[in-house]
N, C-alpha and C positions, 0 to 999 in steps of 0.2 A: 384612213381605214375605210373600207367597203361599210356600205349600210345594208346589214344584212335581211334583207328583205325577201327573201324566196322561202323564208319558214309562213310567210303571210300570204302567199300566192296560192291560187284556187288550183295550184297541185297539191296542195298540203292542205288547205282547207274544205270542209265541209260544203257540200255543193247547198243549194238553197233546201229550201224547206216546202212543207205549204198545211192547210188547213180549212177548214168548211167554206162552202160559198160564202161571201163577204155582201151586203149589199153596203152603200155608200150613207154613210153618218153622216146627218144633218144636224150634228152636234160637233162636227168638225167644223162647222162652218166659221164660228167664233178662233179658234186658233189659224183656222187659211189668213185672214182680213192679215191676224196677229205675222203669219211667215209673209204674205206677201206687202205689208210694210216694211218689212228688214230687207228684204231682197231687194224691193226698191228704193232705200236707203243707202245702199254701198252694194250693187252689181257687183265692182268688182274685187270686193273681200273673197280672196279660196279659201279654202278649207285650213285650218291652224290646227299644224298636228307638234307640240305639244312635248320636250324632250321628256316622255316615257322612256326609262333605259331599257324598259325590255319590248318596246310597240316591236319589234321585228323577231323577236326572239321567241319561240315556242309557238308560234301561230299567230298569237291575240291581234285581233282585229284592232285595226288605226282608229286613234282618236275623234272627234269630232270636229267640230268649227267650233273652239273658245277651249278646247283642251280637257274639259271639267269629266264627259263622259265617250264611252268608246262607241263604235259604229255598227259592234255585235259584243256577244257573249257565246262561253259556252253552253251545250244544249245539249250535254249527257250522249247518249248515240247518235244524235244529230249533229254535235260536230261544234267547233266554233266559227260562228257564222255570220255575215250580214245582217242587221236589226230587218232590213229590207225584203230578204230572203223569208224568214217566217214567217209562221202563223200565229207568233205570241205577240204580248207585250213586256220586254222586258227595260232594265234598266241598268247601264254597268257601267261605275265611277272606277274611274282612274287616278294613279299613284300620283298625279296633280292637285288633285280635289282630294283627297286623302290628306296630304300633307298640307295643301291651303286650310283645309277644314282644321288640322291641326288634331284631327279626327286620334280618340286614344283607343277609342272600343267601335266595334262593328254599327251600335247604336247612332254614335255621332256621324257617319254614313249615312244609311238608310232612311233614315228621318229626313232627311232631306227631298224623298218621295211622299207625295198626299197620300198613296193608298198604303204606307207602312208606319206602325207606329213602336214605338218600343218604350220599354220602362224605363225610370230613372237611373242614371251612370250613379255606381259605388254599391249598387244591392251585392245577392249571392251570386248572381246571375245574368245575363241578356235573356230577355223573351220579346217575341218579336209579333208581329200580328200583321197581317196582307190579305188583304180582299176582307177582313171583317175575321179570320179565322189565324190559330196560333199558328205560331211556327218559333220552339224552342231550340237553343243552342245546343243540342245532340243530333237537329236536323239539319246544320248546315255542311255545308260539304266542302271539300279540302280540296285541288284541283281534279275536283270530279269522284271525290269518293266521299261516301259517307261514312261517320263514327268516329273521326279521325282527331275532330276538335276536342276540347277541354269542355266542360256544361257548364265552367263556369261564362270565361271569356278569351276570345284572342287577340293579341296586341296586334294592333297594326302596322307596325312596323316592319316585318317582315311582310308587308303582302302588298303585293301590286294592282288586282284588280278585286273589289266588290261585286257581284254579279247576282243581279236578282230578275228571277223569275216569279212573275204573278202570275194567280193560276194555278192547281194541279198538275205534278208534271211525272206521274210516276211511268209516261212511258218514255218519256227523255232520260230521266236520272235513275228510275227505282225509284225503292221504297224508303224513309230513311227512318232508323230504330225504333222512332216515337210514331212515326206516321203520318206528323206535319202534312194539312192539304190544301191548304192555302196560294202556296206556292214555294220557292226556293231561295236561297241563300249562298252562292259559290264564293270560297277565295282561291285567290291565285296570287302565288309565292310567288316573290321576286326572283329575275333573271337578271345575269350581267349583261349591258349594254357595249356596245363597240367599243365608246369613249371611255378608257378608264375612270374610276372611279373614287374616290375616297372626301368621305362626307363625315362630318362631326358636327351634331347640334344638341346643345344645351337650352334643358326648358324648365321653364317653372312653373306651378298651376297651386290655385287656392290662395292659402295661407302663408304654406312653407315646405311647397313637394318639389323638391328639386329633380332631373334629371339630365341624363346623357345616353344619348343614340349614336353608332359607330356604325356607319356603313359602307362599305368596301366591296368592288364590283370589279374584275378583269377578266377579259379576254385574252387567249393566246392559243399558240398552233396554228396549223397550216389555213390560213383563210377564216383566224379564229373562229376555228370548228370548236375548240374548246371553253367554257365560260364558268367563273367562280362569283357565286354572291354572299358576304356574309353580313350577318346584321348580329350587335349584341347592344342590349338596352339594362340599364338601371337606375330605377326612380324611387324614391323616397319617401315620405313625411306628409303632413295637413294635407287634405284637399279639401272635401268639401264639407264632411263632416265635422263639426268640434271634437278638438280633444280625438282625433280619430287617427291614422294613418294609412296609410298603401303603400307598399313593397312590392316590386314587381322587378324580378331579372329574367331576360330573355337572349338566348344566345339561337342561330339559326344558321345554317349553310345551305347553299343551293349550290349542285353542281350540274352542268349541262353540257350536251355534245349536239351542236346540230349540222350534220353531214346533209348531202346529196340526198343520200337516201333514208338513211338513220337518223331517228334525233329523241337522244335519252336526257334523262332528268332526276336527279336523288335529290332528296331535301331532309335534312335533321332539321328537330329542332328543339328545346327545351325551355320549360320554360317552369319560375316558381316566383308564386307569390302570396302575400300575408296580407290582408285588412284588417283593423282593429275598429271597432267602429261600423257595422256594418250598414248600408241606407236601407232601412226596416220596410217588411208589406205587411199587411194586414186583412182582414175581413171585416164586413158590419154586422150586426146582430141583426139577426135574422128580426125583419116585423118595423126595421128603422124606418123611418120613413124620411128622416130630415139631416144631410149630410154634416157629419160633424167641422167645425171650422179647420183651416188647415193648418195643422202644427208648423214650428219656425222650422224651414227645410234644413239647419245647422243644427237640429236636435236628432237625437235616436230615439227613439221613443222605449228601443230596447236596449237600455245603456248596458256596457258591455260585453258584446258579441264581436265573434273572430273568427275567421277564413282562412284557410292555408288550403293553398291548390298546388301541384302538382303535373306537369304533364309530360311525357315524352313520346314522339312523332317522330316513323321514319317512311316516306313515300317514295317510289321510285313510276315512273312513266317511260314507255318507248311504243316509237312506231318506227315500221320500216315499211319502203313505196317496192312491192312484189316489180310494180312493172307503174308505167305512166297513169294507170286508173284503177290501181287495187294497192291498197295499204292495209296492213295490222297493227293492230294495235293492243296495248295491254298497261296496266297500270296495279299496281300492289300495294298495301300500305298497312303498317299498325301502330299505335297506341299505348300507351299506359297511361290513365289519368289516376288521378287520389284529390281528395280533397276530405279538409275537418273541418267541422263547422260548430260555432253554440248556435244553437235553434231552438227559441224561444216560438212560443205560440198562444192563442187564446181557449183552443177544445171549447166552443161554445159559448165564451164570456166577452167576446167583439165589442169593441166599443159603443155606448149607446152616442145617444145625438149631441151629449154634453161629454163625451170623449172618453167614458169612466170604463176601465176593461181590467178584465183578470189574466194575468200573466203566468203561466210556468216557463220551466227551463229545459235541456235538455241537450244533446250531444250525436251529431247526427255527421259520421264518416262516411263515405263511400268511395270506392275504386271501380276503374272498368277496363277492362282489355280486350282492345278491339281490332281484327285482322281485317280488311276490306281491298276487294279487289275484282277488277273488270278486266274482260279482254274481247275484242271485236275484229271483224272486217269491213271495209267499206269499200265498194269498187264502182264507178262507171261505166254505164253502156249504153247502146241505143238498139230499140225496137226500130225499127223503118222510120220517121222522124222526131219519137218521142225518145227522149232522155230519161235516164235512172238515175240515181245517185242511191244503190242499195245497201244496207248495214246488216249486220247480224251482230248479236253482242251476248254478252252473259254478265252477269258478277255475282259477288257473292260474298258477305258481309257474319264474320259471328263474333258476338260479345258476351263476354263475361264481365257480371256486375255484384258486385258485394257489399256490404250495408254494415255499421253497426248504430242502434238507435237506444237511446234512453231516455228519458224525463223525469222531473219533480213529479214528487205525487201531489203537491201543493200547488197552491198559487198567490200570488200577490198581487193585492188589490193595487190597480195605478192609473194612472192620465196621460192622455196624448201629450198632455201640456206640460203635467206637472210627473215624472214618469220616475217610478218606484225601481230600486235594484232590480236585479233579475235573483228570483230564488235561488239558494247554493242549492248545484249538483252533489248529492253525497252519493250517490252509484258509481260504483270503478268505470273507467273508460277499458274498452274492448275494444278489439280488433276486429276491422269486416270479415263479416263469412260470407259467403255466397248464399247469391239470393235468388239469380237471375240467369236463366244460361239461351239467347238468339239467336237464333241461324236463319238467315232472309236468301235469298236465291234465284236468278231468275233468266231465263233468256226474252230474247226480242229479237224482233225484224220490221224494219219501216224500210218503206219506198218512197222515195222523193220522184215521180214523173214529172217533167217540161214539156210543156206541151208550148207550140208558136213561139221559138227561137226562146224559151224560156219568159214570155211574158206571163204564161199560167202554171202556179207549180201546184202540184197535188202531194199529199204526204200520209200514205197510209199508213200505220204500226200496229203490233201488238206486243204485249209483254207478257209473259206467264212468271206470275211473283208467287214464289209461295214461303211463308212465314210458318216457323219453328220454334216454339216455345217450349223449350224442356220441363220436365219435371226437377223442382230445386226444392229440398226438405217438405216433401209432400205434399208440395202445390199441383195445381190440375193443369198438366201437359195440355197442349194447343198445338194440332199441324192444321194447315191447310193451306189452297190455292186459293188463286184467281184472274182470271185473261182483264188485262187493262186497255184498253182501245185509244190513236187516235186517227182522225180524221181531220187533216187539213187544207186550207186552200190560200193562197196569195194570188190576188190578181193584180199584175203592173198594170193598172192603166194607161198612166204614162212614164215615162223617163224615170219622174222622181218622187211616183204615185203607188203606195203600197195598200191594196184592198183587203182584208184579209178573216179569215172566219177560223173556227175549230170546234170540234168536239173533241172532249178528252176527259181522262178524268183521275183520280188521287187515289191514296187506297191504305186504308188502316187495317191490324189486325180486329178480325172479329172476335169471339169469346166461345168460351163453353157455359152452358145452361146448369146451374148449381145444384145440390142436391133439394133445396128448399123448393124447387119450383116443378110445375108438373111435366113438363118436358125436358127433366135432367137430363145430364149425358149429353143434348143436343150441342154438335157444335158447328159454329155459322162460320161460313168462310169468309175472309176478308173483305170488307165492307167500300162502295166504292162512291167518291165523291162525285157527284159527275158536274162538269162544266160545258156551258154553250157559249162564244164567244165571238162577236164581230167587232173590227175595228180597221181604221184608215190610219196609215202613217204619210207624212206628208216630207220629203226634205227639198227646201227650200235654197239649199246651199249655205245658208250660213245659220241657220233654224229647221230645227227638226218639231214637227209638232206631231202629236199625236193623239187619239182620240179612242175609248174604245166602250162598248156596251158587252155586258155578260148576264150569267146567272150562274151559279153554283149550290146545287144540293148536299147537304149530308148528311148521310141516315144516323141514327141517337136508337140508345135503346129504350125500351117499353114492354109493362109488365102489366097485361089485359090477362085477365079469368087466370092468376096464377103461373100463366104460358110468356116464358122470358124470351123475347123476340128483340130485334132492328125494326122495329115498328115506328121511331119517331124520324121526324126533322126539319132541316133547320135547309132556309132561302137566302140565297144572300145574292140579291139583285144590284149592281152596280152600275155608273157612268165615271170613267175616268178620262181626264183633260190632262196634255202634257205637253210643255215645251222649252226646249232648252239649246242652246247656243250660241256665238256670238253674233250680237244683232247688230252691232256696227263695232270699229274697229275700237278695241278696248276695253268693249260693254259686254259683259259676258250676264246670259239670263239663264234661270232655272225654276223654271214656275210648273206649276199642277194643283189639281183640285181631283176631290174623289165625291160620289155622293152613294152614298151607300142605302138600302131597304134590306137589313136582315131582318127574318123573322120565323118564329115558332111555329113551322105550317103541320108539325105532327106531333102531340105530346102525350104525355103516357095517362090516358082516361081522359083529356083533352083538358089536362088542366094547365093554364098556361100558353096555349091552344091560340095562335092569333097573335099573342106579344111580339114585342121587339127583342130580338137576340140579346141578352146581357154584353156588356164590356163592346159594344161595336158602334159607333159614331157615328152617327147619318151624313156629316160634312167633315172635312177634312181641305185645306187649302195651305200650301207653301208658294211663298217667292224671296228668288233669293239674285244678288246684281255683285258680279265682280268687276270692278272699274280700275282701269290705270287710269290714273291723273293727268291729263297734259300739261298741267302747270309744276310738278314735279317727277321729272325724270325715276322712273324706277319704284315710283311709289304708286301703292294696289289699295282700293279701300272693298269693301264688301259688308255684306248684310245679309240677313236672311229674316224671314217673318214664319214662325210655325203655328197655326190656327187648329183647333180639335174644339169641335160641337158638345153640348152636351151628348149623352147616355145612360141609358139604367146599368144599376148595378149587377140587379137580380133580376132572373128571369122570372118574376113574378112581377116586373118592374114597380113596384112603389118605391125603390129610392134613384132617385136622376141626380146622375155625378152631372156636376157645372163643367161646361166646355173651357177652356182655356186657352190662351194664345202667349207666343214668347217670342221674344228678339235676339236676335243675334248677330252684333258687328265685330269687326276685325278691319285688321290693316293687314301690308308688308311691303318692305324698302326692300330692295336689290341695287346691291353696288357692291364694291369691291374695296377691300384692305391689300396695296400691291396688287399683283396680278391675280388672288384669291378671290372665287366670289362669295360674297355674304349675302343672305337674308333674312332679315329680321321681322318677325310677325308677330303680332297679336292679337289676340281675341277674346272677347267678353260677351261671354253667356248670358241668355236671361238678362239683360239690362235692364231693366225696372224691378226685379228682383220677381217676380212676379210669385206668389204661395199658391200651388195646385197640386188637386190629386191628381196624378196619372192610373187608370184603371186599367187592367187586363182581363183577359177573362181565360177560362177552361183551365184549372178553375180562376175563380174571380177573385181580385186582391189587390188596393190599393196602394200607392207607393207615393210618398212626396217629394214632387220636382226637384233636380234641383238648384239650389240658391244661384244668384250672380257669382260667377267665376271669372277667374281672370286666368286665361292662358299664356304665355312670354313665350319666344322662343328666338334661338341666332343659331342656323345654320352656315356651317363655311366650310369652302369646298375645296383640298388641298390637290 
């Protein structure tokens, strides 16, 4: 069968990118030494791309040298592109590295970048944090669209690419519901590959959580234009909590058509799941000064608590080529999510420094229904010897959110350690009413210029976003705009030398002025993050390194003489170091380091004025080595190291969470039963068990690690 490869060809792909003048980082210096030893260790190692069944299928960009991550991502109206071609920094693991990682939630991804950090697996939720700033699971996006996900979690199962952008990106992607400005989050649903498919793997994890994953992939028609993928998962029982469980069923279809000219895309998907048990967060009392010890991570501290989520997803994508250098394109998508939760809390009684807090109870549902959908042109041209790659795009996003909430009027006294019932609910449980009703909207247009046979690309855009906040049982209606800017530049130095700069910037809803304050009535248009950024990427042929310096501002509000303003904020000055590929044959690397300076440059009467941002790390450092053996055929060993500096809790920083660091190894054998192939992997979390808090911030709220785990798993391929 043909390897369909002309969905990835630069008629189908997004021409390059670009961003600010770049000058040259002498903080790359230390990753050059690092590629130009690999390079000079096995010249002639090419490039290892990696059986992805879908690298040809829908666009996405070819793997790398060691298969682990891809050679672009997508880029919202920029298109899915060469890493080489931009003016970002981004990062984007493949349905390889997914599955070697053994990866269950988006979290056991990402973490594998130094500038991304996430809470502990088994909470309510994923929340996620990049460049020092949140980015929650209602901001990540669905192949290019926002609102689509569940807020709890998405299984990985069905998805083929991770896709992250660092950085502010609202004039690549939008806006996303919540207004995450840190940067991005993409998945990308699996496609069938040429090679039939049919996969069955059985896994175990913890205690006694058994599972089974069913994955089935085929092509057919005329020059399999036609492609089916479906995936259905059910797992079970213990993980990592005592006395706990997780239920999770996942059923998914993707159907695809990639023609000549047309190439469409539907994806269902469903999915339900139940925790008992749930991995508890917390806050500290206000004035702590000394962090309480860390409870056993196989405790709840809120014994207990239960999750049921709900989601259902149906997206649909097409573009058709008008002619050799103009394409449209459009994409559509909605939603149903639900989830019930018990939701326990402290209202004020946080644990002090000897772990002693007051507990109530309570019952906290919510639903959301979300429509989201884009559609664009993008065509080719040349002025006399510069080059365009021009876009024009819109979408447009509305959710409906509905809530029902209750609590104990009581509380009960208890301990991290020694942790008391949860108070009985005696209030009826209710149904959600509506709470919440969003309308986001926006057009744009960026120019991509080449200027010297494309060795200099320039990348102008704007967006005009404007956010709609209804009025929902007599809360205070919110509309307004706002023009989002970027400015990029990529300069090829050489061959396999990317320079690269940008301005740009993020963009949250503002507010209205309440009636308590003296400039009631006022309302401020959406508020914008702004980022300045240089950086070199280097590829080396079988090492890609890269390097990058920023800064990103963002405004906070402030209440001077009565007058409710956007008066505060917040720096957050960065170096980030990155390198990843295989550096000789077998040795697959993925190392980075972040070092962060956030800080309080504008506070409300300036108190607090000069501190260090709560919940952000000043260091951050991962390395991670995939090895085949040569003394046994087939067999993979691997590792990872993940390192997190101390930080204050609060931004009045008297309490400093201890930095933490964890291990993580794994194997896998590849051979075959008959002509069937199998592969058997395992993985253990946390090896030395290690007890830590993990911190978040906006708002701020501790979560305990968690414990050593043991992953199983036996894939076989019929």
């Amino acid at each position: 069968m043909k390897n369909r490869s002309y969905c990835a060809s630069p008629r189908f792909a997004a021409k390059p990118l670009a961003r600010l003048m770049a000058q040259c980082l002498g903080t790359g210096l230390a990753l050059a030494s690092l590629g130009a030893a690999a390079q000079s260790a096995d010249k002639a190692l090419q490039e290892v791309v990696v059986s992805d069944q879908a690298a040809a299928i829908g666009g996405l960009q070819k793997t790398y040298s060691g298969g682990q991550l891809a050679r672009g991502g997508d880029l919202g109206i920029l298109g899915r592109t060469d890493l080489m071609n931009v003016p970002f920094s981004t990062t984007n693991y493949t349905s390889s590295y997914i599955e070697n990682q053994q990866a269950l939630n988006i979290s056991d991804v990402v973490m594998s970048d130094a500038s991304v950090r996430t809470q502990a697996r088994g909470g309510f939720g994923e929340d996620f944090q990049i460049r020092g700033f949140s980015l929650g699971m209602r901001d990540v996006s669905l192949n290019g669209l926002y609102g689509l996900v569940p807020a709890t979690r998405v299984p990985l199962e069905m998805i083929e690419r991770v896709e992250v952008l660092k950085g502010p990106g609202s004039l690549t992607n939008g806006v996303g519901p919540s207004g995450s400005v840190g940067g991005n989050i993409n998945l990308v649903t699996k496609r069938a590959g040429d090679e039939p498919l049919t996969r069955v793997i059985g896994t175990y994890m913890g205690k006694s959580q058994f599972g089974t994953h069913l994955d089935v992939g085929r092509r057919f028609g005329t020059d399999n234009q036609w492609g089916v993928r479906a995936n259905g998962v059910w797992r079970n029982g213990e993980g990592n909590i005592d006395n706990g469980r997780q239920r999770l069923g996942l059923g998914s279809l993707g159907l695809d058509f990639a023609g000549d000219k047309l190439r469409w895309s539907l994806d269902a998907l469903a999915t339900d799941g139940k925790t008992e048990e749930v991995r508890p967060q917390i806050g500290f009392r206000s004035g702590t000064t000394q962090v309480p010890a860390v409870p056993d991570a196989r405790l709840n501290f809120f014994p207990g608590t239960l999750l049921t989520d709900k989601a259902k997803t149906v997206i649909s994508r097409l573009e058709y080529d008008l002619n050799d250098a103009t394409t449209v394109y459009g994409g559509i998508g909605y939603s149903d999510t639900k989830s019930n939760q018990t939701f326990p809390g402290t209202w004020g009684m946080e644990p002090d420094a000897q772990g002693n807090f007051g507990v109530y109870n309570g019952y906290y549902d919510e639903y959301n229904k979300t429509s989201s959908a884009d559609a664009g042109l993008r065509t080719r041209f040349k002025t006399g010897s510069v080059g365009h790659t021009l876009v024009l795009s819109a979408n447009h996003m509305a959710r409906e959110t509905g809530y029902f909430y209750t609590s104990t009027a009581t509380f009960n006294p208890s301990n991290l350690y020694n942790p008391s019932p949860l108070p009985v609910i005696t209030a009826a449980r209710g149904a959600p009413s509506k709470s919440a009703d969003l309308t986001q909207q926006s057009v744009a247009i960026a120019d991509t210029l080449a200027f010297a046979n494309e060795r200099v690309l320039v990348t102008l855009g704007l967006r005009d976003q404007s956010i709609h906040q209804k009025s929902v049982n007599g809360s205070t209606p919110y509309k307004a705009s706002a023009v989002t800017p970027l400015a990029g530049v990529v300069l090829k130095a050489a061959r396999d030398t990317s320079i690269y700069g940008n301005y740009t910037a993020g963009l949250q809803a503002g507010s209205t002025a309440g009636p308590t304050y003296a400039n009631a009535g006022q309302v401020f248009a959406p508020q914008k993050t702004k980022q300045i950024e240089i950086g070199v990427k280097q590829d080396w042929g079988v090492l890609m390194t890269q390097a990058a310096l920023f800064q990103i501002t963002q405004p906070s509000t402030t209440t001077e003489g009565n007058v409710y303003s956007f008066g505060g904020e917040q720096r957050n000055r960065g170096l980030e170091l990155t390198a990843y590929g295989e550096v000789q044959r077998g040795l697959r690397l993925m190392a980075s380091a972040a070092f962060l300076d956030a800080k309080l440059t504008r506070t409300d009467g300036g108190v607090n004025q000069g501190n260090d941002a709560n919940g952000v790390p000043a260091r951050t450092f991962n390395v991670g080595l995939d090895w085949d053996t040569p003394w046994v055929p087939g067999l993979s060993l691997n590792g990872r190291v993940i390192s997190t500096s101390s930080m204050y809790f609060d931004a009045a920083n008297q309490l400093r969470m201890p930095g933490w660091s964890r291990v993580d190894i794994g194997a896998r054998y590849r051979t075959k039963v008959g002509s069937q192939p199998l592969v058997l992997r395992a993985s253990l979390e946390n090896v030395s068990d290690k007890a830590y808090w993990v911190t978040s911030t906006n708002p701020s709220y501790a979560t305990v690690g968690a414990p050593r785990t043991l992953i199983l798993s036996a894939q076989i391929d019929f």
